[in-house]
DSSP file (Angstrom, degrees, kcal/mol; ACC not computed):
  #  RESIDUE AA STRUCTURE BP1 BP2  ACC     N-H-->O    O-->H-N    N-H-->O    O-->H-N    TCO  KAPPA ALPHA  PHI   PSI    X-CA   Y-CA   Z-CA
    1    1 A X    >         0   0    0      0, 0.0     3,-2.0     0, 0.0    61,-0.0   0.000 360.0 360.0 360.0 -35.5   59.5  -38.0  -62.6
    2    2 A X  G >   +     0   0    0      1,-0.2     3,-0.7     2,-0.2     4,-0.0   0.660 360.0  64.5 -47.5 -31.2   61.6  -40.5  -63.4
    3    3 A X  G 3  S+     0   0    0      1,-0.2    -1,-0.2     2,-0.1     3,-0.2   0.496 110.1  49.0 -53.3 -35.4   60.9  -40.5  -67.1
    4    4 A X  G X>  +     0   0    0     -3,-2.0     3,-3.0     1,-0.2     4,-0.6   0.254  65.9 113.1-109.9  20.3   62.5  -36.9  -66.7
    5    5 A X  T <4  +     0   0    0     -3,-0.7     4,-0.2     1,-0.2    -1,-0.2   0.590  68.0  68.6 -77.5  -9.0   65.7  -37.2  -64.9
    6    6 A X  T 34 S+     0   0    0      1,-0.2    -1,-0.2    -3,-0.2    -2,-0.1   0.510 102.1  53.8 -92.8  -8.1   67.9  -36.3  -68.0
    7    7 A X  T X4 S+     0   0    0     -3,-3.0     3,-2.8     1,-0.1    -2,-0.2   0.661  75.4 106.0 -85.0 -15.7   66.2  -32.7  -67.4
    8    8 A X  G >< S+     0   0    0     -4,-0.6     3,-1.9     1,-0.3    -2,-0.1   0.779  71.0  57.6 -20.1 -50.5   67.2  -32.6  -63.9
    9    9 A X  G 3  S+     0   0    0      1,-0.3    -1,-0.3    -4,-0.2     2,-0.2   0.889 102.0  56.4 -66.6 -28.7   70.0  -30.1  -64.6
   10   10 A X  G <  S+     0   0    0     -3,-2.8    -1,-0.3     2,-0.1     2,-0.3  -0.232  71.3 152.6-110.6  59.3   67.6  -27.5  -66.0
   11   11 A X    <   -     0   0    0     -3,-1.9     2,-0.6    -2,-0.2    18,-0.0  -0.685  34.6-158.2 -85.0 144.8   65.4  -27.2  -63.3
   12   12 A X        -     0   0    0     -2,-0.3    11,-0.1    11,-0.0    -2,-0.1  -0.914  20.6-152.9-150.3  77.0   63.6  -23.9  -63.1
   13   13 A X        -     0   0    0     -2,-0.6     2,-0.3     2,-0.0     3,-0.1  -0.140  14.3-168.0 -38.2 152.5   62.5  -23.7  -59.0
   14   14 A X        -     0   0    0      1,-0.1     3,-0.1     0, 0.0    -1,-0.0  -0.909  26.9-124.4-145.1-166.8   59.8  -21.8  -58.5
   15   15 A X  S    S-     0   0    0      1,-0.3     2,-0.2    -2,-0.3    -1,-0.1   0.912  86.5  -6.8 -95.3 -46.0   58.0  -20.2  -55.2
   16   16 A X  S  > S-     0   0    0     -3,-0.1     4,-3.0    18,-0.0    -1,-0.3  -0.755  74.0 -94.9-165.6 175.0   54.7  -21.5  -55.7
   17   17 A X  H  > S+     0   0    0      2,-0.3     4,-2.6     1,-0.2     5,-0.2   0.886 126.1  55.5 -88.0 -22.2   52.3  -23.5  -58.1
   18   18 A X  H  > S+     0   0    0      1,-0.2     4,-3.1     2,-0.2     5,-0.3   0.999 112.6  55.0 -62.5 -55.9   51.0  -19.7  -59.5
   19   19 A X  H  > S+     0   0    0      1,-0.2     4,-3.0     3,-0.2    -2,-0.3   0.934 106.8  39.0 -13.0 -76.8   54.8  -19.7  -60.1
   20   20 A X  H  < S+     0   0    0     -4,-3.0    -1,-0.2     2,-0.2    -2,-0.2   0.920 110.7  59.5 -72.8 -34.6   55.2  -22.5  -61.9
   21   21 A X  H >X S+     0   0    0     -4,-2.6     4,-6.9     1,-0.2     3,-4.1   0.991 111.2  51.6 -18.9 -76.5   51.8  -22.0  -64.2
   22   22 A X  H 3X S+     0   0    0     -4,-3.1     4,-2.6     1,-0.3     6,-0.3   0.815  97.9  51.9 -74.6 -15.7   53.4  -19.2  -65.0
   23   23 A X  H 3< S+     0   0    0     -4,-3.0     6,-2.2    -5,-0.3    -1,-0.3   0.298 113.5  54.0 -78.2  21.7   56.7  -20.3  -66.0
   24   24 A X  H X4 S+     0   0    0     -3,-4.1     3,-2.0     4,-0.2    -2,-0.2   0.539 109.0  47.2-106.1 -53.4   54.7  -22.8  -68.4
   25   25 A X  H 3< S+     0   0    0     -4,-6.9     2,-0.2     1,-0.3    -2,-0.2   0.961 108.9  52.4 -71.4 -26.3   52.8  -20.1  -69.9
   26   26 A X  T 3< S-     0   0    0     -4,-2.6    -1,-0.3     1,-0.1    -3,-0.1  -0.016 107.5-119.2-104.2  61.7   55.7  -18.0  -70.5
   27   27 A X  S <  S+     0   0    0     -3,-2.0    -3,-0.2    -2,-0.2     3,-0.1   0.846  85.5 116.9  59.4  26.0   57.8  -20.8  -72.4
   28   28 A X  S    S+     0   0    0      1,-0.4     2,-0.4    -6,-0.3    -1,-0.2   0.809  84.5  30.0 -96.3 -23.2   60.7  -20.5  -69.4
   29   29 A X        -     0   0    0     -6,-2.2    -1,-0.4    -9,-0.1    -2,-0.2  -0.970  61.4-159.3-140.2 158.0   59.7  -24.4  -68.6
   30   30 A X  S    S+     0   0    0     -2,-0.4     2,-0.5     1,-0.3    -1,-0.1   0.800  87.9  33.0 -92.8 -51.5   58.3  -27.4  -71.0
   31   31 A X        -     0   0    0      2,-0.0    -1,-0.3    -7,-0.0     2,-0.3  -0.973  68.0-158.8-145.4 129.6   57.0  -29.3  -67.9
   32   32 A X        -     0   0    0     -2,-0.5     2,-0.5    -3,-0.1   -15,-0.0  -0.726   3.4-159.2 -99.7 134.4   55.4  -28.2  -64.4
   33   33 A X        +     0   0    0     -2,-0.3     2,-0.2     2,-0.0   -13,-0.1  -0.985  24.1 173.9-120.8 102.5   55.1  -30.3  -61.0
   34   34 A X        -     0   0    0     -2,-0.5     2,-0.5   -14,-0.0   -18,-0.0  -0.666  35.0-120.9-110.7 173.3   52.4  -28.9  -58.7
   35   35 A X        +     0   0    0     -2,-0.2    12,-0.2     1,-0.1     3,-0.1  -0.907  40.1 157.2-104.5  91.5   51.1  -30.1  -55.7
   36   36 A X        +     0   0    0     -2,-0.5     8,-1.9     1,-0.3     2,-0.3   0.522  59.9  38.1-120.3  10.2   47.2  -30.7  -55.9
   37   37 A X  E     +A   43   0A   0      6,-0.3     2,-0.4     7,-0.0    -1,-0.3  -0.817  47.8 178.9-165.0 129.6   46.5  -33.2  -53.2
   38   38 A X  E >>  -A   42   0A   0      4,-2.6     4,-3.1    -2,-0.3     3,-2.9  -0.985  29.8-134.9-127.1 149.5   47.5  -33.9  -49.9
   39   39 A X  G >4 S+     0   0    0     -2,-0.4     3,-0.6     1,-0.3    -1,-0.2   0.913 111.2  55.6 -52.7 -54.8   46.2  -37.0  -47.3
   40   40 A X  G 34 S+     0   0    0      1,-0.2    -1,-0.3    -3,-0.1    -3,-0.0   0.529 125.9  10.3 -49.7 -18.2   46.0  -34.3  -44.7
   41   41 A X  G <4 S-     0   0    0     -3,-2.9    -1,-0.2     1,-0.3    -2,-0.2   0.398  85.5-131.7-145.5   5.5   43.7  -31.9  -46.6
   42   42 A X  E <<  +A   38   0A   0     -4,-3.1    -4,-2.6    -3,-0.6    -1,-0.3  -0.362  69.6   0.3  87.1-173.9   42.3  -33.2  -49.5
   43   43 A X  E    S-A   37   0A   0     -6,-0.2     2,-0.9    -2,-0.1    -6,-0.3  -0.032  73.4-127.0 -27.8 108.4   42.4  -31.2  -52.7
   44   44 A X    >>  -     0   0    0     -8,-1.9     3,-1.8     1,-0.1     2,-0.9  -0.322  12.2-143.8 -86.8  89.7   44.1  -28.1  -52.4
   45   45 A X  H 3> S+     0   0    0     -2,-0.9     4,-2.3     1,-0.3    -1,-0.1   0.380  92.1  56.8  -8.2 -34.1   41.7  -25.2  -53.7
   46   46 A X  H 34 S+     0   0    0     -2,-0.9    -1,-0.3     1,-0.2     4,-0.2   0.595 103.1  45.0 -96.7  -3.8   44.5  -23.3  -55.0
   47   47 A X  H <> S+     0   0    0     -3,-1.8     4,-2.6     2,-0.2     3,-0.3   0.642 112.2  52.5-108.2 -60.3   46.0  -25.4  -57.1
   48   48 A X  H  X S+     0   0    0     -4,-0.9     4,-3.9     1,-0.3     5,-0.4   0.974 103.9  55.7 -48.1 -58.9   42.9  -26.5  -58.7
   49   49 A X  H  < S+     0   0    0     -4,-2.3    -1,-0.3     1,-0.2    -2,-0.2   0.730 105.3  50.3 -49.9 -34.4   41.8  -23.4  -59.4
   50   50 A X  H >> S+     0   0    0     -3,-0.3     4,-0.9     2,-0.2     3,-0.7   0.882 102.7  63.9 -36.6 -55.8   45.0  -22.7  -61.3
   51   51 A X  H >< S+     0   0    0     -4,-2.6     3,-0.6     1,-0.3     5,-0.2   0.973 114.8  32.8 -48.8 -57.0   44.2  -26.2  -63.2
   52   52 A X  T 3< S+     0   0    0     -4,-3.9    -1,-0.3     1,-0.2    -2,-0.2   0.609 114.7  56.8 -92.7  24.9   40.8  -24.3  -64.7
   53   53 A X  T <4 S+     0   0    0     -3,-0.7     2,-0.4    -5,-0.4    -1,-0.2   0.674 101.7  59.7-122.9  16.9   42.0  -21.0  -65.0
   54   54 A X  S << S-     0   0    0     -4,-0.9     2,-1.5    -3,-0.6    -1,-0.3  -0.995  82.5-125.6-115.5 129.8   45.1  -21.8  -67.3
   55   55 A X        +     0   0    0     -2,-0.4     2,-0.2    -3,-0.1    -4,-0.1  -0.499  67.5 129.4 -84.2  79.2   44.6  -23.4  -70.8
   56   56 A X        -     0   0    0     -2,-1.5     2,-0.8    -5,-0.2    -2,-0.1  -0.705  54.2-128.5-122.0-179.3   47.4  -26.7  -69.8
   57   57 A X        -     0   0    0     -2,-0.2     2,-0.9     0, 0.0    -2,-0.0  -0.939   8.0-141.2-148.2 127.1   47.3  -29.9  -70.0
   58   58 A X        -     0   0    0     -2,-0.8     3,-0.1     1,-0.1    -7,-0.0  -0.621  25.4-179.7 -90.8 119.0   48.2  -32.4  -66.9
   59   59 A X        -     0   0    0     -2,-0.9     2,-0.3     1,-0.2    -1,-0.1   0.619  56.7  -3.1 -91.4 -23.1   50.3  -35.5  -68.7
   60   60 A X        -     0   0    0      2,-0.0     2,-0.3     0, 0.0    -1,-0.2  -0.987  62.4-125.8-170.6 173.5   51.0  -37.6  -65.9
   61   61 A X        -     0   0    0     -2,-0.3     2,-0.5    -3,-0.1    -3,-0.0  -0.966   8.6-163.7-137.4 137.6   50.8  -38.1  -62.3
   62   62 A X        -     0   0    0     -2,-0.3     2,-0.5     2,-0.1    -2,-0.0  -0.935   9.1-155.4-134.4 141.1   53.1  -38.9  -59.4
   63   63 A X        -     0   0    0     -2,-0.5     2,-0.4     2,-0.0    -2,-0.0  -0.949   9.8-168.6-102.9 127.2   52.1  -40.1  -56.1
   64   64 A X        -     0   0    0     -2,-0.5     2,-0.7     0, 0.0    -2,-0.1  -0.946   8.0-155.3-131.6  86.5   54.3  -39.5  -53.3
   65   65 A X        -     0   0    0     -2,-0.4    -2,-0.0     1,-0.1     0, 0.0  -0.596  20.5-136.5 -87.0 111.2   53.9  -41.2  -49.7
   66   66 A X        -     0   0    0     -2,-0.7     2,-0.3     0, 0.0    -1,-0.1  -0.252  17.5-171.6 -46.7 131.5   55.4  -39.2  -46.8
   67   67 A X        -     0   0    0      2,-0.0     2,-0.3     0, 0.0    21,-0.1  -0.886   2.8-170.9-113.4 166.2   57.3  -40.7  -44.2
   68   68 A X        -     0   0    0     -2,-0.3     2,-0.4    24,-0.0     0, 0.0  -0.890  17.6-130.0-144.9 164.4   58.4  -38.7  -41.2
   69   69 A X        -     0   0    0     -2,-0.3     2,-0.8     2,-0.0    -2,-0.0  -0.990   2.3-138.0-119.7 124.2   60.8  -39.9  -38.6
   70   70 A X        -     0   0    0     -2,-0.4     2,-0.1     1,-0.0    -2,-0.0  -0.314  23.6-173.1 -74.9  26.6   60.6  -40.0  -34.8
   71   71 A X        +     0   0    0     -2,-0.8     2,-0.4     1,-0.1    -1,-0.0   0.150  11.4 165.0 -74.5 114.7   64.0  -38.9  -33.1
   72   72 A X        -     0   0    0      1,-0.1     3,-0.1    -2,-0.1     4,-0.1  -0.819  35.2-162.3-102.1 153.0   64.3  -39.3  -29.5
   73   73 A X  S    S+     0   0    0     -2,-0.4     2,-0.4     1,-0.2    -1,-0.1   0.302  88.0  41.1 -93.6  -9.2   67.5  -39.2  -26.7
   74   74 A X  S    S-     0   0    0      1,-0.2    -1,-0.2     3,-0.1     5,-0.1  -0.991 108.0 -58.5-146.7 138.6   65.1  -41.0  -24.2
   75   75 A X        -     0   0    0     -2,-0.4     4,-0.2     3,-0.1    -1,-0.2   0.403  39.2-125.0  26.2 129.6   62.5  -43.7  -23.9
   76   76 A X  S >  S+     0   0    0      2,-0.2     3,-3.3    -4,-0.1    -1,-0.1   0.810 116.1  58.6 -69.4 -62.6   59.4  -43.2  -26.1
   77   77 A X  T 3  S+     0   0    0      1,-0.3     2,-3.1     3,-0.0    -3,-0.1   0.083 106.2  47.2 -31.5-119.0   57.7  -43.6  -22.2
   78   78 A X  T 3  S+     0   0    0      2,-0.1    -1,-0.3    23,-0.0    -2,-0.2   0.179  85.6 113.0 -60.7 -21.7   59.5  -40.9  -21.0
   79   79 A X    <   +     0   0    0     -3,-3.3     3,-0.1    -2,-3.1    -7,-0.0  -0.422  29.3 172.8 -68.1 145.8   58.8  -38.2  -24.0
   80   80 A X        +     0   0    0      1,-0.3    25,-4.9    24,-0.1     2,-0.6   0.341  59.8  37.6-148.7 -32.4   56.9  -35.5  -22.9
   81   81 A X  E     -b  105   0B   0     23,-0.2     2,-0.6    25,-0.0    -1,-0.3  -0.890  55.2-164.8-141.3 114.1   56.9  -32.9  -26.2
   82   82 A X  E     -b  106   0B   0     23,-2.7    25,-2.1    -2,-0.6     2,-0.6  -0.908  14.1-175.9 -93.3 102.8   56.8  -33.9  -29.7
   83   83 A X  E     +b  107   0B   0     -2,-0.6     2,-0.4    23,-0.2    25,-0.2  -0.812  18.4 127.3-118.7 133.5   57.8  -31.0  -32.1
   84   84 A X  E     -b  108   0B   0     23,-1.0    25,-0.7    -2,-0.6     5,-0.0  -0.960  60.0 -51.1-152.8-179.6   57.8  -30.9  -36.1
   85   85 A X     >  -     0   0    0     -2,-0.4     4,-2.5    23,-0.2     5,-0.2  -0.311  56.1-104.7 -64.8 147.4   56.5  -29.0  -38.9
   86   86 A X  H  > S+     0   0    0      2,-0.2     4,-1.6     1,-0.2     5,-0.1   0.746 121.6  40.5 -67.4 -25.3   52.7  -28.0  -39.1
   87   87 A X  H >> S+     0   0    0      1,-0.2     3,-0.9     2,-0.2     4,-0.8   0.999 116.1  50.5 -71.0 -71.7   52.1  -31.2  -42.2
   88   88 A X  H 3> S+     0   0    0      1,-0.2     4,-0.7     2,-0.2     5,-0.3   0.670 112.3  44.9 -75.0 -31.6   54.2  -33.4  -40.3
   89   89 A X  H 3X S+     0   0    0     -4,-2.5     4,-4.8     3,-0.2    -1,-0.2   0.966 119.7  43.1 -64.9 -45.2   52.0  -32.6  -36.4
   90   90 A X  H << S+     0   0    0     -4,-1.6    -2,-0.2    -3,-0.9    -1,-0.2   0.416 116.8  49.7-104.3   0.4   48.5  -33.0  -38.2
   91   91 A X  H  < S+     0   0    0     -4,-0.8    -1,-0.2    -5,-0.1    -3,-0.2   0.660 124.1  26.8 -55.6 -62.3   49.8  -36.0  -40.1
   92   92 A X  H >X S+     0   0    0     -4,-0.7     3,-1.4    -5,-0.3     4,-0.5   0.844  90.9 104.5-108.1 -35.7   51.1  -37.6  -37.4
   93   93 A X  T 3< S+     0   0    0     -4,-4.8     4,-0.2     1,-0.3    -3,-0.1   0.274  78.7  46.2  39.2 -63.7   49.3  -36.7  -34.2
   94   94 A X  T 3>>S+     0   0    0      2,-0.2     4,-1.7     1,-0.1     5,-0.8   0.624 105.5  53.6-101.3 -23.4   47.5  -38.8  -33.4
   95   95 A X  H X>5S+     0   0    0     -3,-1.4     4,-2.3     1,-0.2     3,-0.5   0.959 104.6  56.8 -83.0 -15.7   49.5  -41.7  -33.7
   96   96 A X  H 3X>S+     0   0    0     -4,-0.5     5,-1.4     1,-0.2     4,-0.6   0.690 109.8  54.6 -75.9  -1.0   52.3  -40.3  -31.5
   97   97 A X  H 345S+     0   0    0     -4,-0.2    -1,-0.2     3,-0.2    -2,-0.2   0.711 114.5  34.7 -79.4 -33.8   49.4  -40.0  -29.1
   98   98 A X  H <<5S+     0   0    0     -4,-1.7     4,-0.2    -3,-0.5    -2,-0.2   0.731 127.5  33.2-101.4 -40.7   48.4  -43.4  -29.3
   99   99 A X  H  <<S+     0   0    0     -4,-2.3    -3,-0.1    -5,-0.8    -2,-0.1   0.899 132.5  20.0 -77.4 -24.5   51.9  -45.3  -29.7
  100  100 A X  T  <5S-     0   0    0     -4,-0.6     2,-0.3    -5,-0.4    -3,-0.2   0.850 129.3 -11.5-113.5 -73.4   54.4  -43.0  -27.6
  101  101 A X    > < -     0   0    0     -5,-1.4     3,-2.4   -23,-0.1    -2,-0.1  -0.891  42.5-153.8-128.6  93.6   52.1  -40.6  -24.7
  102  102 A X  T 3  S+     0   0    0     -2,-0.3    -5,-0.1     1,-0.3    -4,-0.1   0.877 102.4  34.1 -53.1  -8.0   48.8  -40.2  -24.8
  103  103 A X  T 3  S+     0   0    0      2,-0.1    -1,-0.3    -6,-0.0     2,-0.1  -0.127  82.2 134.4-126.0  39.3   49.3  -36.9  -23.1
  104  104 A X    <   -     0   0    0     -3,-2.4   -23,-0.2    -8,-0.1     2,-0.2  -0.692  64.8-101.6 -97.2 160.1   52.6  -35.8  -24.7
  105  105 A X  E     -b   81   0B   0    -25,-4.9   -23,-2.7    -2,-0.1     2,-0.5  -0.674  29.6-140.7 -76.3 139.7   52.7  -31.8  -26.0
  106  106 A X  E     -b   82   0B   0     -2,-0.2     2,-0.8   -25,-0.2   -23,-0.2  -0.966  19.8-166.4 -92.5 121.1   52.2  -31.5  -29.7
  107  107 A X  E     -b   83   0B   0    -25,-2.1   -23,-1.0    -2,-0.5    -2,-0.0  -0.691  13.9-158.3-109.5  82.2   54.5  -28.7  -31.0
  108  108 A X  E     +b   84   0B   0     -2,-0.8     2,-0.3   -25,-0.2   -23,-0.2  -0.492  25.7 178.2 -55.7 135.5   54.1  -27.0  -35.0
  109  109 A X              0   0    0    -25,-0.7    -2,-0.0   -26,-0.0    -1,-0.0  -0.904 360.0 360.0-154.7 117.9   57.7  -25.6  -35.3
  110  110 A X              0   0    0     -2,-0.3   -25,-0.1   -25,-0.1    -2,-0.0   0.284 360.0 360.0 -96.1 360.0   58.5  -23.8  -38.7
């Protein structure tokens, strides 16, 4: 990504990776960044399936390690409900289980 940073300014969001396919095939963008694997789930089906059902051509790859952050107002002992986003619970899960409460509530909040 780095490689591209001098496109930065004419970045073309899109909603999704059928989104972005298609703003490759119809010439609105030069170069597409999907999402085709995450540590939490493997492959992602949908994304692949994009890969063989459009004639493009993957150039590079960028690997990307999440970090997530832990904010408390009290004690890790004392925490009682852990709430994040559904990637960020099933990511992390089990280690606030093991490091912070074994018995604290895990909460997906979107």
């Amino acid at each position: 990504v780095q490689h591209f940073d001098h496109m930065a300014s004419g970045l073309l969001p899109c909603e999704s990776s059928l989104g972005v396919f298609e703003a490759l095939m119809s010439n609105r963008a030069f170069l597409g960044l999907v999402v085709l694997e995450k540590a939490d789930s493997g492959i992602l089906p949908a994304t692949r399936a994009l890969l063989g059902d459009y004639p493009l051509k993957v150039v590079g790859e960028l690997v990307h390690t999440a970090s997530y952050r832990l904010v408390s107002f009290v004690p890790l002992r004392d925490v009682r409900r852990v709430c994040g986003g559904a990637a960020a619970i099933r990511s992390c899960g089990s280690w606030v289980r093991q490091h912070v409460v074994p018995s604290c509530e895990l909460v997906e909040k979107e």
